[in-house]
N, C-alpha and C positions, 0 to 999 in steps of 0.2 A: 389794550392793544400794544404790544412790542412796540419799542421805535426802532424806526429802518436806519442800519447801518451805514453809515458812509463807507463806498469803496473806494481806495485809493492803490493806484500802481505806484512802485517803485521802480526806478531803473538806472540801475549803475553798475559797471563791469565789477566794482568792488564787493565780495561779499560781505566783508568788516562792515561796510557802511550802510550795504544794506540790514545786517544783523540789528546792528544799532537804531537804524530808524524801527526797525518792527516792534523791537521789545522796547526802546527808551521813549517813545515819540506816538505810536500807533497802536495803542493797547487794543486788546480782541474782543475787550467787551465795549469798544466803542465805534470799530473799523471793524471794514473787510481787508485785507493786503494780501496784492499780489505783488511780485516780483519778477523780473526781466533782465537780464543782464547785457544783454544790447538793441541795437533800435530793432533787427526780421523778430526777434524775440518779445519787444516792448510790442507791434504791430500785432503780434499773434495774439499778445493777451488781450489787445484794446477790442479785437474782433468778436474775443470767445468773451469778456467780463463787463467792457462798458464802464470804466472807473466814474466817479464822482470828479476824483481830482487826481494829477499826475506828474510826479516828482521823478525830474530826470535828469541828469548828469550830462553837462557838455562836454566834458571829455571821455565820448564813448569810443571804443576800438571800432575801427571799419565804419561803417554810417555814423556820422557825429550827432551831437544833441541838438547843435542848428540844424541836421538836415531833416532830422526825428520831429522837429518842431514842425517844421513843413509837412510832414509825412503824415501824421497825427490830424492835422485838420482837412487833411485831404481825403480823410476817413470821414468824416463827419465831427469830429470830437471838436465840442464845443465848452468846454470845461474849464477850471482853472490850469495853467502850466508852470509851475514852479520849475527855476531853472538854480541847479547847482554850482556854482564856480566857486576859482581861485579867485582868493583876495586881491591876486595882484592882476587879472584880467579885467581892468573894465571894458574896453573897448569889446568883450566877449558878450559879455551882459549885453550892453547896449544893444547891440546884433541881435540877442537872446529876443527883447522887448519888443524889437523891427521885426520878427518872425511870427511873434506869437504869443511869448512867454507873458503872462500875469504877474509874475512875483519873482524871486530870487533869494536866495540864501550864500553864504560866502564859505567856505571850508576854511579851517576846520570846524564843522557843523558842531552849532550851538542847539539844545535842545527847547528853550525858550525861544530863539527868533524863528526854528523850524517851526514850530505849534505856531507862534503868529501868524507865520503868511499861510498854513494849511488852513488856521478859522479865517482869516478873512476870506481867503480862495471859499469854503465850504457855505460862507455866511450868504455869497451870492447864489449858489448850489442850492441848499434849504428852501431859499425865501422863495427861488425858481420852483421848488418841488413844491410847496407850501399854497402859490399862487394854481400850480396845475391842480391840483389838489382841489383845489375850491370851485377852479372853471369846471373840473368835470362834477360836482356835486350840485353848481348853479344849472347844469346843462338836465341832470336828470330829475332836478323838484321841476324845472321850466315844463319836461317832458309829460311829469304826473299832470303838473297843475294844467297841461293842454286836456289830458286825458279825464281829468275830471271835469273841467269844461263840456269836453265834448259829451261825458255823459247826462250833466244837468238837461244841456239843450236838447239830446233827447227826451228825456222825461219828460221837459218842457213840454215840447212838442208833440210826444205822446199824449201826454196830458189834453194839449187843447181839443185833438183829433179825437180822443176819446169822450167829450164833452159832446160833441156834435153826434156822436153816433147813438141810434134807439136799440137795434135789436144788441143781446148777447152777445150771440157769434160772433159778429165783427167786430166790437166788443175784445173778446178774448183773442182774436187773431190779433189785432194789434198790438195788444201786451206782451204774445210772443214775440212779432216781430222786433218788439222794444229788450225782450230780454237777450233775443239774440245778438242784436248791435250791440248792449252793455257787455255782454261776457265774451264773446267772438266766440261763443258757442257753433255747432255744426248744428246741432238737432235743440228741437223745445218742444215740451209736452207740457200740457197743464190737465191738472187733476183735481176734482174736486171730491168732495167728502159729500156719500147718501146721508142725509140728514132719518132718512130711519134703519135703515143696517148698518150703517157708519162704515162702509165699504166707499173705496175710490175710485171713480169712473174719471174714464179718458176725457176731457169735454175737446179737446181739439190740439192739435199738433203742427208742427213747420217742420219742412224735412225730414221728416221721419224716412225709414229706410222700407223699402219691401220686403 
């Protein structure tokens, strides 16, 4: 089984920077990447791709990276937010963090401290996909093991009902009736073998059709 991709948006009016993160930071056989160059643009990807994780530039043209931070979770996006800034903006950051942001990196972007805060953003990511992963795997053994529950207690039940009964017939009608609760069958026929032509007769049926 493949492992699944993490997808991650990029978004910065810059195309240098964004070049740089695709090929130095976000290799293809380990990411998806998309790219955005401002926040109606970063919005339109978030709609159509759903990132893993989302790196964005606070100093965007026109809608800023604080307003994108808002904009972003008002979508649903619940992911990590790395926030880009200048080294000499803290007061930006800070803002960045009050908003939204999970992480942050300083320009001019280092390729070591960028891969830090993308694994640790991605390490809560995983363990999230990892844990749904499981819940839906507990949910459908739960769903079999009802299932075969429910067919023991049939037989069960089968079983005792057909201890009490003398003749055949009724007999064989209950068997149907049991084979039909076990398969969610529509129709049941049972057939038995002439013991001297060794042909099959009908001995009895549920729902048969006219």
């Amino acid at each position: 089984m493949s492992q699944q991709l993490d997808t991650i948006l990029i978004v910065d009016d810059d195309p240098g920077t964004r070049t740089l993160l695709r090929e130095q930071v976000f290799s293809s056989d380990t990411y998806r990447v998309f790219e955005a160059k401002d926040a109606p643009d970063a919005l339109l990807m978030l709609r159509q791709n759903r990132p893993d994780l989302i790196v964005l530039d606070l100093q965007l043209p026109g809608l800023s990276g604080h307003d994108l931070l808002v904009a972003v979770q008002s979508q649903g996006y619940r992911g990590p937010l790395i926030a880009m800034a200048e080294n000499t903006s803290p007061r930006s950051v800070i803002e960045a963090f009050r908003l939204g942001a999970t992480d942050y990196v300083t320009r001019p972007l280092r390729e070591a401290e960028v891969m830090a805060a993308v694994e640790r953003g991605l390490a809560d990511v995983r363990l999230r996909r990892e844990r749904n992963t499981l819940v839906t795997r507990l949910q459908s053994t739960n769903q079999q093991l009802e299932v075969r529950v429910k067919q023991l207690m049939t037989l069960y039940e089968i079983g005792q009902s057909v201890t009490a009964l003398s003749d055949m017939e009724s007999m064989f009608s209950r068997a149907l009736e049991a084979a039909l609760t076990l398969s969610g069958a529509d129709h049941a026929m049972l057939f038995l073998r002439d013991d001297k032509n060794g042909q099959l007769i009908l001995w009895a049926g549920k729902n048969l059709p006219l």
